[in-house]
C-alpha positions in Angstrom: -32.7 15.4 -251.1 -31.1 12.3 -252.6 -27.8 12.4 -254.5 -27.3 8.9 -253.9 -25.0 7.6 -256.9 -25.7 3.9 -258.7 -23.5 0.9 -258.0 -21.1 1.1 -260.6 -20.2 5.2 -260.1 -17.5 5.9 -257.1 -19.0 6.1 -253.7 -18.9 10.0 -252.8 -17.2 9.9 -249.5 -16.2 13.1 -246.9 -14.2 12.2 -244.0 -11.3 14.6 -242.4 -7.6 15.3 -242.8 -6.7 14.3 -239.6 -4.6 11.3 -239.5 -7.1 8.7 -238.0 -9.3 9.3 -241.2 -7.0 9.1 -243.4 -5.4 6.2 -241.7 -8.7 3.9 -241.8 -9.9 4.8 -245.3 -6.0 4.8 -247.1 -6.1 1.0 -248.1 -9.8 1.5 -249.5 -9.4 5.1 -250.7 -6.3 3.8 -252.9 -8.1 0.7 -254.1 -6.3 -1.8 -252.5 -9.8 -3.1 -250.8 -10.5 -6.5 -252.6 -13.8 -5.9 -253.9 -14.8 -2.3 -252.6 -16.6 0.1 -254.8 -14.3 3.1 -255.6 -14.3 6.3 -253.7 -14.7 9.7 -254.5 -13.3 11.6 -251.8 -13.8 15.1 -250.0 -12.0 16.2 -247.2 -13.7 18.3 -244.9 -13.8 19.2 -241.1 -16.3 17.3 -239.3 -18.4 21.2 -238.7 -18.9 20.6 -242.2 -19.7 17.2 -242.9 -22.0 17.6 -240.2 -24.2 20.0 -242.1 -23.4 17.9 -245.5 -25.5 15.3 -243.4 -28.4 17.8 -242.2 -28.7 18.5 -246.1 -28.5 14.9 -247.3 -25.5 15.5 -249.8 -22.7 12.6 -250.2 -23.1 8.7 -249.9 -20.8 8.1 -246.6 -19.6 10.8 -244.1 -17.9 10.7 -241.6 -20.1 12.6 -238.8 -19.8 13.2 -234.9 -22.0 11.1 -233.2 -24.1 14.4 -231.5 -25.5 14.8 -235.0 -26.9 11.6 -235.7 -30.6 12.6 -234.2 -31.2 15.1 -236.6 -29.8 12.7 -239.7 -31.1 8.9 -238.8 -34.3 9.1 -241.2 -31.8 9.4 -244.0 -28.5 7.6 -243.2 -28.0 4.3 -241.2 -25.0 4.5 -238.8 -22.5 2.1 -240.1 -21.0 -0.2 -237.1 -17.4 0.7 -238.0 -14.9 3.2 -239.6 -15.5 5.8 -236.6 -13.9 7.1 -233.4 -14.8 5.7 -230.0 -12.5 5.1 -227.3 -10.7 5.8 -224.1 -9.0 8.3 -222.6 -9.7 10.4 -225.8 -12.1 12.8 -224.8 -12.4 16.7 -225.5 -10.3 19.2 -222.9 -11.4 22.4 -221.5 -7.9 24.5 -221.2 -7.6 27.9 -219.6 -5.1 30.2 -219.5 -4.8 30.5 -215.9 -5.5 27.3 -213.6 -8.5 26.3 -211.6 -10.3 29.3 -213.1 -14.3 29.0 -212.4 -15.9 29.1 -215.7 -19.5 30.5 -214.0 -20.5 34.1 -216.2 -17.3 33.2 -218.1 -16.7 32.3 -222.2 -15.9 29.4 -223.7 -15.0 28.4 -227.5 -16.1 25.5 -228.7 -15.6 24.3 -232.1 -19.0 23.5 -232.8 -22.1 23.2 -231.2 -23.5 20.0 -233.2 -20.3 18.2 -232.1 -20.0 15.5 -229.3 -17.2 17.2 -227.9 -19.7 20.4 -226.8 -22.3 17.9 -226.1 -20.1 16.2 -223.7 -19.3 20.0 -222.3 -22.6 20.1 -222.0 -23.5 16.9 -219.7 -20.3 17.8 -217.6 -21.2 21.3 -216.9 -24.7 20.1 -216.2 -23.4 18.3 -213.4 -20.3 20.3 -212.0 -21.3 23.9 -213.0 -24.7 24.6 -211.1 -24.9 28.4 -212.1 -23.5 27.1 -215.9 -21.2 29.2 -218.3 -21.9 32.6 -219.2 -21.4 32.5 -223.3 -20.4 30.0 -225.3 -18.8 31.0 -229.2 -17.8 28.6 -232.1 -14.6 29.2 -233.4 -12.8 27.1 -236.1 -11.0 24.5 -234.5 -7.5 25.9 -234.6 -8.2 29.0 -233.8 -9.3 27.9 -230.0 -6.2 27.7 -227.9 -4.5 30.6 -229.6 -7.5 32.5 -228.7 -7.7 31.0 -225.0 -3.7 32.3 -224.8 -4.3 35.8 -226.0 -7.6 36.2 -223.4 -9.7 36.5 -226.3 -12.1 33.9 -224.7 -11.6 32.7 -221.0 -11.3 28.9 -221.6 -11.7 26.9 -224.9 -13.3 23.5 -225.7 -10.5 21.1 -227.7 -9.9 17.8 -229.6 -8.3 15.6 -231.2 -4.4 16.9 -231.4 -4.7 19.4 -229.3 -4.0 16.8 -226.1 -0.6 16.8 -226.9 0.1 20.1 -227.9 -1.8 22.5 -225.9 1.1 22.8 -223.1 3.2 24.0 -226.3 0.2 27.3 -225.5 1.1 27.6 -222.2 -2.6 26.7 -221.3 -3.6 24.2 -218.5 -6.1 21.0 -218.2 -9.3 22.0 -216.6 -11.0 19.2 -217.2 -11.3 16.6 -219.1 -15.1 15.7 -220.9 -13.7 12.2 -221.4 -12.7 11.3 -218.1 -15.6 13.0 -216.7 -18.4 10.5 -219.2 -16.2 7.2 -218.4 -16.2 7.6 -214.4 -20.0 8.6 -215.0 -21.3 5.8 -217.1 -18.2 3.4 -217.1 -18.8 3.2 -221.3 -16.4 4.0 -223.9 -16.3 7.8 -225.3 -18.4 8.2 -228.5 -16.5 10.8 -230.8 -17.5 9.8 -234.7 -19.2 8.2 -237.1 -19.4 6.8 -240.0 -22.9 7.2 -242.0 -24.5 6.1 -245.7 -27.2 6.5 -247.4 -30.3 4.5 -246.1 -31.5 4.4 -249.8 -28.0 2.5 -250.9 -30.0 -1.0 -249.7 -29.1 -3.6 -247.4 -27.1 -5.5 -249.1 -24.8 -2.4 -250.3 -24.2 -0.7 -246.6 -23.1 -4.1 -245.6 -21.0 -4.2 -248.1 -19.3 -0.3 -247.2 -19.6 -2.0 -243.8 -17.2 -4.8 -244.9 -14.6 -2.5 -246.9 -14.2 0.2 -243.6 -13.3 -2.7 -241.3 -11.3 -4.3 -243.9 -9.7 -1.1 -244.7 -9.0 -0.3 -241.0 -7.3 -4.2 -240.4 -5.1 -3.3 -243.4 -4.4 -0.2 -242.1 -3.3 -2.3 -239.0 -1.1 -5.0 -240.6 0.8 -2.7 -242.6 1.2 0.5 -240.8 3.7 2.2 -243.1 1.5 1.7 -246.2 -1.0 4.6 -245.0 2.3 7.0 -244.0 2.7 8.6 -247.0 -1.2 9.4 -247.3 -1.3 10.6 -243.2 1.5 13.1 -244.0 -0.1 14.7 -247.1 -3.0 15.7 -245.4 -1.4 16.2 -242.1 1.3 18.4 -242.9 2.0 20.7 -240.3 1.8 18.1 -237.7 4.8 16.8 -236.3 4.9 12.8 -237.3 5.0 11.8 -233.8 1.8 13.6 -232.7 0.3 12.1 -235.7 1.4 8.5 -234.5 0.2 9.2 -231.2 -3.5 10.5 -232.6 -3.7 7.2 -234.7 -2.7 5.0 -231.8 -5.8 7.2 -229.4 -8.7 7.3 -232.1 -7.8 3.7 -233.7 -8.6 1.3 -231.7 -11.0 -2.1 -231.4 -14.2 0.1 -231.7 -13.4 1.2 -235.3 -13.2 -2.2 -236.2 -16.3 -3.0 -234.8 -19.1 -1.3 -232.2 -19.8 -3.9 -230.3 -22.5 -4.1 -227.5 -20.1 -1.2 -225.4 -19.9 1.1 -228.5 -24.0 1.1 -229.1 -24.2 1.2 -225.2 -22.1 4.2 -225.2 -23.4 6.0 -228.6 -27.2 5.2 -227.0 -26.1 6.7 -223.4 -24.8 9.2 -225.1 -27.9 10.6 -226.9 -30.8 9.6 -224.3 -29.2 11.2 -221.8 -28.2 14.7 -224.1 -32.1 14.1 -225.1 -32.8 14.1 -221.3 -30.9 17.6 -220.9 -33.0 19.0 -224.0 -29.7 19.5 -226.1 -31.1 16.9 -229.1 -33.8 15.3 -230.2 -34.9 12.0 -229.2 -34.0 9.4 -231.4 -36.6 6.7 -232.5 -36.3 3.0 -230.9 -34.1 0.9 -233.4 -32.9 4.1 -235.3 -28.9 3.0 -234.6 -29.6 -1.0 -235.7 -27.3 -2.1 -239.0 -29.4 -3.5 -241.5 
């Protein structure tokens, strides 16, 4: 399926609400990208843009990085825009502490994310009789559900590692933590993808505008304030601050050799556990 547009229509783009999105794409999203084609914009949780990718629809998305086996054929991963980093990883909360998660449930908010393939590797290696049941719910809906004992321990992101106290739920375990004292790399979280079929010369172009967009995000923090707090609204501005400063860092301005290192240790070894396919040799190089 190819819905690719031509170069002088806007760029159809889907990347989240959350505030590290919107932070990185404002200066481009508003035109203020010397040179950068125009966007069209759609904002949708990354469950969704996920399965936008699966079906080939949009230009750019941003993606997690657990999908990009089954969408490489048709998108090239772009070597910026996205969330890696440190210290960032998913938490599994419980209501109670310590609890042993063997026969037990666990939300997750999906199972095409990196977050529940990190889950994954970790209980791989500290859960020998593994979880009983694992259910997606939306996002939000996680630690309310983990408080009311509707699920026995939930799988979070983003926000939710400053506010899940606020729940009265404990720390687990953190995936992140768990990934950097195991492999010493950076924690892959999410992507930014185009269109293969856009040519060379174009994706090195989007390229360009993300990391331009991103160092102008950088120079001029208030600019993007207004455009974080429209789409971040019930978030308290400091948590929104503090989510930037976590998921915007040196690897969304560029990869580099630790970002592929860690987006490639990431896959083999989730391909090694049979949760996703191998990916072909070369399949994450930039044109």
């Amino acid at each position: 399926m190819s819905n690719t547009v031509g170069n002088g229509d806007p760029l159809r783009i889907a990347y989240s609400p959350c505030p590290n999105d919107t932070f990185v794409f404002d200066a481009w999203a508003h035109g203020r990208v010397p040179g950068a084609p125009a966007l069209d914009v759609t904002f949708a949780d990354i469950d969704i843009t996920n399965g936008m990718a699966e079906r080939g629809e949009l230009d750019v998305l941003k993606v997690s990085y657990a999908v990009l086996p089954w969408v490489l054929e048709e998108y090239a991963l772009l070597p910026c825009g996205g969330a890696l980093g440190r210290g960032c990883g998913p938490l599994v909360l419980t209501a109670e502490p310590g609890l042993d998660l063997a026969g037990k449930t666990v939300a997750v908010p999906s199972e095409r994310s990196t977050a529940y393939l990190l889950f994954r590797l970790w209980a791989a290696d500290v859960l020998p009789d593994g979880v009983g049941k694992v259910v997606v719910l939306p996002f939000h809906e996680i630690m309310p559900a983990v408080r009311d004992g509707r699920v026995d321990a939930g799988l979070v992101i983003h926000e939710a590692r400053f506010t899940y106290q606020d729940y009265g739920l404990h720390c687990l375990a953190d995936m992140g933590e768990h990934w950097e004292s195991t492999t010493g790399l950076p924690i892959p979280l999410g992507a930014i993808i185009a269109k293969r079929s856009l040519g060379a010369e174009r994706l090195r172009e989007l390229a360009e505008s993300a990391r331009t967009s991103v160092r102008m995000a950088w120079d001029d923090p208030q600019a993007s304030r207004p455009y974080v707090r429209a789409h971040a609204q019930e978030l308290d501005p400091a948590v929104a601050d503090q989510h930037i400063g976590l998921y915007v860092n040196e690897f969304t301005a560029d990869l580099g050799d630790s970002g592929y290192a860690a987006v490639r240790g990431l896959l083999t070894r989730a391909a090694a556990e049979g949760l996703v396919p191998a990916i072909a040799p070369g399949a994450l190089a930039f044109p």
